[in-house]
C-alpha positions as CSV (number, residue, x, y, z in Angstrom):
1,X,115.4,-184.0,-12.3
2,X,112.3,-185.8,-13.8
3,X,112.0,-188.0,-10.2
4,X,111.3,-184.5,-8.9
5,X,108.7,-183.2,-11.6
6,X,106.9,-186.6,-11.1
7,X,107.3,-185.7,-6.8
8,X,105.7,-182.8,-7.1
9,X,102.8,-183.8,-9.3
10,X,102.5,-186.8,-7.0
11,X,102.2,-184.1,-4.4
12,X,98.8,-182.3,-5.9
13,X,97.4,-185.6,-6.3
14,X,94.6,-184.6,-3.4
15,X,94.0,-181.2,-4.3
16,X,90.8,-180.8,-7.1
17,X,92.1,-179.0,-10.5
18,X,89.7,-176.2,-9.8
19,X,91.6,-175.6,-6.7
20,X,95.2,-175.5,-8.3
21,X,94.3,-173.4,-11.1
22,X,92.6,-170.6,-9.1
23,X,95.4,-170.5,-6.7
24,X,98.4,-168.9,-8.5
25,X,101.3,-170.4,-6.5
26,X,99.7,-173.7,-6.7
27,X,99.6,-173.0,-10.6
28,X,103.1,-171.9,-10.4
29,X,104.1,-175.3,-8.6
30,X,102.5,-177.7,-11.1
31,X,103.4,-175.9,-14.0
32,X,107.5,-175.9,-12.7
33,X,107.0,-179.5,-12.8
34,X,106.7,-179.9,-16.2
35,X,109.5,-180.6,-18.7
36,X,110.6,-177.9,-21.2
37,X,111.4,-179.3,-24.6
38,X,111.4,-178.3,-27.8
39,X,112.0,-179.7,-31.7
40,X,112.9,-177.8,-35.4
41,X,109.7,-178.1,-38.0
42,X,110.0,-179.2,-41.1
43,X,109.9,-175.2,-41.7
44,X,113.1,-174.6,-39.4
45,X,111.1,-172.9,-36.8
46,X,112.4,-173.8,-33.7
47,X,109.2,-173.9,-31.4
48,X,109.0,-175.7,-27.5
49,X,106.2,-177.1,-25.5
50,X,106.1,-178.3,-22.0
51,X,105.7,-182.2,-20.8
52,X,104.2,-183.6,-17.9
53,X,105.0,-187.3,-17.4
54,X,102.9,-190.1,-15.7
55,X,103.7,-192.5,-13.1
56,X,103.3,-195.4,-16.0
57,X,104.3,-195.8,-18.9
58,X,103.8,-196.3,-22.0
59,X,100.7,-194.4,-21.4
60,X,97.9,-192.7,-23.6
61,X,99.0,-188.9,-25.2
62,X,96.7,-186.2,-24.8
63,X,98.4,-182.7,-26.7
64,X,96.7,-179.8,-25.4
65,X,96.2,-176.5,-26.7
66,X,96.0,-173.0,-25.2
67,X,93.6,-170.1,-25.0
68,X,94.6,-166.7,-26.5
69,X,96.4,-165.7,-23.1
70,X,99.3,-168.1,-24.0
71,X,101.5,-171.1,-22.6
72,X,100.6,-169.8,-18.8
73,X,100.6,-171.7,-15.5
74,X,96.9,-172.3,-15.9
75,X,97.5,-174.2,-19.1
76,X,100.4,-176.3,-17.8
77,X,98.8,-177.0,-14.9
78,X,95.9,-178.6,-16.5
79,X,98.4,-181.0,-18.4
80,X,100.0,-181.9,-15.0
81,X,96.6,-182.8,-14.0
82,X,96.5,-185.1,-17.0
83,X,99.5,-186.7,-16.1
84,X,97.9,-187.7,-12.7
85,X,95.2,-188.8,-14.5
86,X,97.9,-191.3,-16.5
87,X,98.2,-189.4,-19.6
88,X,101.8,-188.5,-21.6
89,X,100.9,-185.0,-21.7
90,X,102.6,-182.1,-23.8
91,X,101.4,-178.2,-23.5
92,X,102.4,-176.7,-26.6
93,X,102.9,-173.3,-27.3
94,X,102.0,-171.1,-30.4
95,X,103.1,-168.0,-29.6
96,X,106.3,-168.1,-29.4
97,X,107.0,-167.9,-25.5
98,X,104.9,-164.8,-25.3
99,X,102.0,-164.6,-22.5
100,X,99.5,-162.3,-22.8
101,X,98.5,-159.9,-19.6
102,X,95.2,-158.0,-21.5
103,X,92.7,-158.9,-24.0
104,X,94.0,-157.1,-25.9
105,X,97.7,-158.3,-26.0
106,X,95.7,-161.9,-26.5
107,X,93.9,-160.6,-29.6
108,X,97.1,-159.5,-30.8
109,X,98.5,-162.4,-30.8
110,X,95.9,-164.7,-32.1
111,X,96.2,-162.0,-35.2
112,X,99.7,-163.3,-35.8
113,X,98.9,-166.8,-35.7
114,X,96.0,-166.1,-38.2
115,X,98.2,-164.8,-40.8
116,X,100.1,-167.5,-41.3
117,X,98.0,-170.4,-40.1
118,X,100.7,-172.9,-42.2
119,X,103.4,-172.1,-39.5
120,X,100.5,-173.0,-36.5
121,X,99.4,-176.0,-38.5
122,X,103.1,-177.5,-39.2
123,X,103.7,-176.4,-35.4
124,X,101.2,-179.0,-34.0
125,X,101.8,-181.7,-37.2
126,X,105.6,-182.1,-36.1
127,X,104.3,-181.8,-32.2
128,X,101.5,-184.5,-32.7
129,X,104.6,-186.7,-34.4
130,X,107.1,-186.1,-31.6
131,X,104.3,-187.3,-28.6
132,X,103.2,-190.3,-30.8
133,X,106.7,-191.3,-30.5
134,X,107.7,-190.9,-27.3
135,X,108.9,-193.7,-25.8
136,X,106.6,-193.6,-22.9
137,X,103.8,-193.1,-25.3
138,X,100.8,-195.6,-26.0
139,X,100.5,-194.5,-29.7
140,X,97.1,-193.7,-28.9
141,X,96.8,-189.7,-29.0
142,X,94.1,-187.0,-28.5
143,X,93.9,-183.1,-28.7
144,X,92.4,-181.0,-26.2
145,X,92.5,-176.7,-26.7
146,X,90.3,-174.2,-25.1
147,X,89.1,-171.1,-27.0
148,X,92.0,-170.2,-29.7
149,X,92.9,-173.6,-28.5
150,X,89.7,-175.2,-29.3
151,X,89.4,-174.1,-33.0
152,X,93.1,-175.4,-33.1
153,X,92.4,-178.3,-31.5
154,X,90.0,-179.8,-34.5
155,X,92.6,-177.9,-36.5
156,X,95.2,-180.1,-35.6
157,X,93.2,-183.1,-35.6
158,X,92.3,-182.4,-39.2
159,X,95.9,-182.1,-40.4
160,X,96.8,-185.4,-38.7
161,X,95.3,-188.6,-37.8
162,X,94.3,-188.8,-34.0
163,X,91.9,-190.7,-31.7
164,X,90.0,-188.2,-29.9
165,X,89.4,-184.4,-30.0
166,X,88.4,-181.9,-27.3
167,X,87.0,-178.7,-27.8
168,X,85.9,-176.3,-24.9
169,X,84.5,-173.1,-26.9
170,X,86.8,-173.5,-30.5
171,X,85.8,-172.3,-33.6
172,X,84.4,-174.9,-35.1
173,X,83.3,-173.7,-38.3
174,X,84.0,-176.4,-40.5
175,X,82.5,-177.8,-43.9
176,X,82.0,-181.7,-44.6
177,X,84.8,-181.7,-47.0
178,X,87.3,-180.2,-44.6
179,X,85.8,-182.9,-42.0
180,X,86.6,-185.8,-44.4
181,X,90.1,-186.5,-43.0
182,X,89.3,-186.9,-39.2
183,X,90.0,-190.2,-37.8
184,X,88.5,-190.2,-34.2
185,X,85.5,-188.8,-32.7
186,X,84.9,-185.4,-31.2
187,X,83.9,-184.0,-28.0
188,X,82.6,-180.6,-27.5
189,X,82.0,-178.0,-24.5
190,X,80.2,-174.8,-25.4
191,X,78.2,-172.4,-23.7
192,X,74.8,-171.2,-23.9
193,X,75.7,-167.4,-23.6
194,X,78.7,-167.2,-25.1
195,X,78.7,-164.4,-27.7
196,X,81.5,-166.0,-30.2
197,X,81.3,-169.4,-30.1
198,X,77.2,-169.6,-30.4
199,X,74.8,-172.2,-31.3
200,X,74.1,-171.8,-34.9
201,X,77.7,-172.0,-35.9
202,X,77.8,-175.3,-33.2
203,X,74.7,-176.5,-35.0
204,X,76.1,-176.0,-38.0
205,X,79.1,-177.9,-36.9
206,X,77.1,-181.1,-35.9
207,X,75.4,-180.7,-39.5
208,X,78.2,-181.0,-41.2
209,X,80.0,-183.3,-38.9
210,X,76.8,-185.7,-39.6
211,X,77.1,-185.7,-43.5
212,X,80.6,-186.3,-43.2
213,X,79.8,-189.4,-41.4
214,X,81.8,-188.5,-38.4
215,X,81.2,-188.9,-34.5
216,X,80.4,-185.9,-32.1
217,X,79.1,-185.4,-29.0
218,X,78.3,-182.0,-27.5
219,X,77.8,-180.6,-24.8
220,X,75.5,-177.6,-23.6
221,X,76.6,-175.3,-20.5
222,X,74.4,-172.4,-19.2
223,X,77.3,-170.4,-19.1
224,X,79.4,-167.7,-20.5
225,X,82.4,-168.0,-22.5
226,X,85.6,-169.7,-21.2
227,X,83.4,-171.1,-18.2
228,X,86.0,-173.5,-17.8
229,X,89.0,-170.9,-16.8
230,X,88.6,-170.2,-12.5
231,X,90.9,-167.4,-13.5
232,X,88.1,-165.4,-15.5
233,X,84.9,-163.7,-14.3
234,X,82.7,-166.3,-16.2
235,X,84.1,-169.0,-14.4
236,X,81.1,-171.6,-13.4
237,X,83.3,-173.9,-11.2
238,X,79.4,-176.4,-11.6
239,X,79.9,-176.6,-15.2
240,X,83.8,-176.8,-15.5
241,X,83.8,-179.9,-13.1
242,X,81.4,-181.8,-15.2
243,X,83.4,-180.4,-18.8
244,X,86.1,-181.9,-17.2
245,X,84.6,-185.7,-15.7
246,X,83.7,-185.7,-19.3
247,X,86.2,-185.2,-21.0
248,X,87.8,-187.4,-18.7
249,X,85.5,-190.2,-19.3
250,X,85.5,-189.5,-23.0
251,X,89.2,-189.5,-22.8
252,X,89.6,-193.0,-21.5
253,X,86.9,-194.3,-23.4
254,X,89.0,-193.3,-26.8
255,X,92.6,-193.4,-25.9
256,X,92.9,-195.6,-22.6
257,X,90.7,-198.1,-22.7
258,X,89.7,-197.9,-26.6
């Protein structure tokens, strides 16, 4: 029963997100709370994401996106922690229910998602329509996606108009033009060592963010990749706190209070 998913997120309430993410039973717990549910795209896919409700509503939507492991506990955890934090939140999933275990299971299935980026694209469109909404939903919605997540998360935002956009570590290699049809501004977490995600294409990102007369803020880390993740060697659990009050602030300065 919902009553129950809402108990048991209640029931975290006290613990810090660090702490239920790097514990897998507590990651277990918060993610069992969540509500399965799932719509047809315009395409016919049928595709599903998980919900975490908050104790009031209607409340600001936050749609969060995934890292290249998958729709994991980690992920819906974090989007039970929104929902304490009185968000509508919705953990969607673009890979089809599968989980990776190895990088290279994860690279494997980013691959399939990049070769038919429509499919991932039209999966987050109709997703992004279904939380606006919802009829404990504000209207006001933001995206939020880590690593494959966070190059889909300004991906998203670019195919349909939101409030707010979170990055942690996305691709963000993006020309003005492409910028032109963002509605909100942008927040971004990278890191200072991280191999992928470095600072001439972030650079270049604020560049052409700039000439498209957009709003961004980023963020600087002396970290590794996916500093954010207490699951992953390069966890920095300095760093992710602080990612996270700011995204938290930045969150309710765009979609609660704005």
């Amino acid at each position: 029963m919902l009553v129950n998913r809402r108990q048991v997120i209640r029931g975290l309430v006290g613990l810090p997100l660090a702490t239920v993410l790097a514990d897998p039973r507590l990651a277990r717990a918060a993610a069992a709370a969540l509500e399965g549910v799932s719509l047809t795209t315009p395409g016919g896919a049928k595709v599903s994401a998980a919900l975490a409700v908050p104790a009031a509503a209607p409340a600001p939507a936050v749609l969060l996106i995934h890292e290249w492991w998958g729709l994991n506990d980690q992920i819906k955890a974090v989007a039970a922690e929104f929902a304490k934090e009185g968000y509508l939140a919705l953990a969607v999933d673009l890979f089809g229910g599968r989980v990776a275990t190895s990088p290279d299971q994860a690279k494997g299935l980013t691959e399939l998602v990049g070769k038919d980026p429509k499919a991932a694209t039209e999966t987050l469109v109709a997703w992004l329509g279904w939380l606006k909404g919802h009829a404990k939903s504000s209207g006001k919605l933001a995206t939020v996606g880590w690593c494959f997540g966070g190059g889909w998360s300004i991906n998203a935002s670019l195919a349909a108009p939101v409030d707010a956009t979170v990055i942690y570590y996305g691709n963000v290699k993006k020309v003005a033009a492409e910028l032109k049809s963002l509605k909100g501004p942008v927040l971004g977490h990278f890191a200072t060592r991280d191999g992928w995600i470095n600072k001439p294409m972030v650079d270049g990102f604020e560049a052409e963010m700039k000439s498209a007369g957009k709003t961004v803020t980023v963020n600087w880390y002396e970290a590794d990749h996916a500093f954010a993740n207490p699951t992953g060697a390069p966890y920095d659990a300095e760093d992710a706190s602080l990612a996270w009050k700011r995204t938290l602030e930045f969150l309710a300065a765009t979609i609660k209070r704005g």
